[in-house]
C-alpha positions, 0 to 999 in steps of 0.5 A: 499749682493748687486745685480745690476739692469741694463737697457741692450740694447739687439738689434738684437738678435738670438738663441745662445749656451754655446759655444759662447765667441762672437755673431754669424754673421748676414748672409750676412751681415757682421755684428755680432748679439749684443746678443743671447737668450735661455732658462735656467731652464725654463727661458727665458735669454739673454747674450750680448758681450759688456759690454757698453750695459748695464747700471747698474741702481740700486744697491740692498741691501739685508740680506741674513740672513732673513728667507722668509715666505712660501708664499713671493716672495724673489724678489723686484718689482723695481717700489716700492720706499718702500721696501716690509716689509718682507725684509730687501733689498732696492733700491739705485740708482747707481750714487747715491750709487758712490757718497756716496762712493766717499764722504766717 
């Protein structure tokens, strides 16, 4: 399985709801917001509109199969260069991951 860690730029930001299919407007402003933020599951999460504020910097690799001791964390802390050794996951740079596709 593969997951993307991206670099999103958030800007100017306000509550938003499900119902959005584009951000809310600036009060008299003119302008939209460029993201919203809420809570999910207790998380904080922010959704923006515009696919050209986000980067996709690191492509994770990783085998779903592999069973995680009680006591791990399944998530990667991105500032290893090395994986943690109770995964199998490991980091790719994006650019890098195209070229090798590219050379292929």
């Amino acid at each position: 399985s593969k997951m993307f860690v991206c670099r999103v730029a958030l800007g100017n930001f306000v509550q938003g709801n499900p119902d959005l299919r584009r951000p809310p407007p600036i009060a008299n402003t003119g302008k939209l917001y460029d993201s919203v933020t809420g809570k999910l599951c207790g998380h904080d999460m922010y959704c923006i509109f515009d696919n050209r504020q986000c980067y996709p910097e690191w492509v994770i690799e990783y085998d779903e199969s592999e069973q995680h001791p009680p006591h791990t964390s399944p998530f990667i802390n991105t500032n290893q260069i090395t994986p943690p050794t109770h995964t199998n996951a490991f980091l790719i740079p994006h650019q890098q991951q195209q070229q090798q596709q590219q050379q292929q």
